[in-house]
N, C-alpha and C positions, 0 to 999 in steps of 0.2 A: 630366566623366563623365556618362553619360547617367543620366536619373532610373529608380528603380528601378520597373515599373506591376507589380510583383507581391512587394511588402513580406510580404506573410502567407505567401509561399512559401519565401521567404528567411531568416524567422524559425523555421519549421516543418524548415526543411534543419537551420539550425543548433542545433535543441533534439534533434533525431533525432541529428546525430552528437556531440554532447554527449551527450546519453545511454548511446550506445551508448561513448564512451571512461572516461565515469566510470563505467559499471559492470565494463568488461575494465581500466582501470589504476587506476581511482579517483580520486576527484575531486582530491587533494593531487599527484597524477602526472601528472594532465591541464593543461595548458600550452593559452595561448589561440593559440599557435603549432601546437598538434598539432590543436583545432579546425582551423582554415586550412588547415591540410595535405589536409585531410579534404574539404573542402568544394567540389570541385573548379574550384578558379581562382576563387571568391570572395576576397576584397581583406581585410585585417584589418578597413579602414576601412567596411568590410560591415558586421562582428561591433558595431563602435562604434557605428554609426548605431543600433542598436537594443537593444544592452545598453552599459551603462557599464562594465561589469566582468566576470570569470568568476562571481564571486556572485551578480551579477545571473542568471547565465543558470540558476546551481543554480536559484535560487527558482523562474524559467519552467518548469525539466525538472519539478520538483517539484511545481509546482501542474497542470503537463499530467498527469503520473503520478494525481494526484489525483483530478482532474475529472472522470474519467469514473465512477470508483470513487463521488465521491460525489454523482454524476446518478443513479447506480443501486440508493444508498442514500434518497434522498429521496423518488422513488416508491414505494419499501415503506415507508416511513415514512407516507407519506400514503394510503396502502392503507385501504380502507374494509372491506373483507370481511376480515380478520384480528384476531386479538388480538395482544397487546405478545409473546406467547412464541410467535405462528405467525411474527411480525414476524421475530425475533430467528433463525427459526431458518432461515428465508426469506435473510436475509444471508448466514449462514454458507456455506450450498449455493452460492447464485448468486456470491458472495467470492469461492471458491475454484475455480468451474467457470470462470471467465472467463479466453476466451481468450491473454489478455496475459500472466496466472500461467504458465503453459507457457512463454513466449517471458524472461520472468524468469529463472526459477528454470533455466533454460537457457544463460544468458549466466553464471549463479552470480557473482553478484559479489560481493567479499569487503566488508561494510559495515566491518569494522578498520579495511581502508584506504580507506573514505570516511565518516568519523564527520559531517561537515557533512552529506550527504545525510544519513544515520543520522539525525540530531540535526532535520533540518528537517522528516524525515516525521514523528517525534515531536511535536514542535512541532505539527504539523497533527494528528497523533491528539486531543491533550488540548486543544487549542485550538479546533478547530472539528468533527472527525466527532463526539467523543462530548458534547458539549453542543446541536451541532444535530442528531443524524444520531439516536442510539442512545437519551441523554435523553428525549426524548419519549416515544420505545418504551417504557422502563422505566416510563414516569408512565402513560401508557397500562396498561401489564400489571398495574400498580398499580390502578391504579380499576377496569379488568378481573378480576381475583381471579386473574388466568395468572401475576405476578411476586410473589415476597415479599422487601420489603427495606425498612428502614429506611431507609437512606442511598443513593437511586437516583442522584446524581453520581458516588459513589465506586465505585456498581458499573459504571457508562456504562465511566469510563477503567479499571477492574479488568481487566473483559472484553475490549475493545481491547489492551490491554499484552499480556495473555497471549497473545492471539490473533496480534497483530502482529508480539509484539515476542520474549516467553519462547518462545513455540512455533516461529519461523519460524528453520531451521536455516540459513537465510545470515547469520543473526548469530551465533547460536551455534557450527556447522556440527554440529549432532545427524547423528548418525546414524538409521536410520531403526525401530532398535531405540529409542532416547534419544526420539525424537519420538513414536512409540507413545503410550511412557511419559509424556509428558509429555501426552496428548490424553489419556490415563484419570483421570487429576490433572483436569486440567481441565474433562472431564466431572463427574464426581464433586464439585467444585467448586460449579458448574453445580445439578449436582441441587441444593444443599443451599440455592437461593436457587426452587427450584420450576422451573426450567427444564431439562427433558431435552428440549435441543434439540442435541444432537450423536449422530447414528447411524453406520451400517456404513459406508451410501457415503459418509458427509464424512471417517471414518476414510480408507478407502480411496483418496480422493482427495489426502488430505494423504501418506501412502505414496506414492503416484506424484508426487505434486511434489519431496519429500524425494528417493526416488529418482534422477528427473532433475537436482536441484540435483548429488546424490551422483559423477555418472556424468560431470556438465558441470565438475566446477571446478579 
């Protein structure tokens, strides 16, 4: 068989339709034969040369899903003209405005029937955005007088769970009444640590995502 001179294309075909079958059947329903199907006229012995397994390939989908998110996070991090609560509220916006959320929350996948995805983004919340990504921020807004808290680890991952995890209705499937409610909570929350960093339009942007989840799934 001839040698492959475009490996990164091949890898990048196979995480795209990975992606896109674990978020329409779910990763326990996707078969490394339904990849193949997909792939058009790629060879299983494709899939093998560069993953060893289907879990292998979650991890890839998961840390691509990642990487960009938290490219985007580490520039405001390292942002010189802000404080820790202009920081925090700088994520939130640019979070929720990015492109890719629309093309999400569109395909609405049910995280029930992919708890491995579910469980890996997890995994990468408490394991690496809020200790490198969010932490800082807080120890920042700390010595800056913008954050008040005793315990900035526990509120790094607080604020991610909610954000990620409590609030986004393709876990829960909130309605768009239910996620409201659930962003005044969380505001409110928020205040009680000196941060009112959630306005109209992050509201209004979560409504249109909620929305589109609503209308796609």
């Amino acid at each position: 068989m001839a040698r492959n001179k475009h490996p990164e294309e091949t890898v990048n075909l196979i995480l795209a339709v990975a992606f896109r079958l674990f978020m329409e059947k779910g990763y326990e329903h996707t078969s490394i034969q339904d990849i193949i199907n997909n792939l058009g006229g790629l060879s299983k012995g494709a899939i093998y040369h560069h993953f060893k397994s289907k879990e292998d390939i979650l991890v890839a989908v998961t840390d691509q899903m990642t990487a960009e998110s938290n490219q985007m996070l580490a520039v405001i991090r390292d942002r010189s003209d802000l404080n820790g609560k202009e920081k925090l509220k700088t994520i939130f916006k640019e979070s929720i405005q990015r492109p890719v959320q629309n093309d999400i929350f569109t395909v609405a996948p049910n995280f029930h029937n992919n708890p491995k995805l579910l469980f890996s983004l997890l995994h990468d919340t408490i394991d690496n955005v809020a200790p490198n990504y969010i932490l800082p921020i807080i120890k920042q807004g700390i010595s800056d007088g913008s954050i008040e808290t005793d315990y900035p680890e526990q509120l790094a991952e607080l604020i991610l769970l909610a954000a990620n995890v409590w609030m986004n209705p393709m876990i829960f499937d909130s309605s768009e009444e239910e996620s409201y409610r659930k962003f005044m909570i969380f505001s409110q929350m928020l205040q009680g640590f000196g941060l009112d960093i959630v306005d109209s339009e992050i509201l209004d942007r979560l409504k249109e995502l909620t929305s589109i989840y609503q209308k796609n799934k």
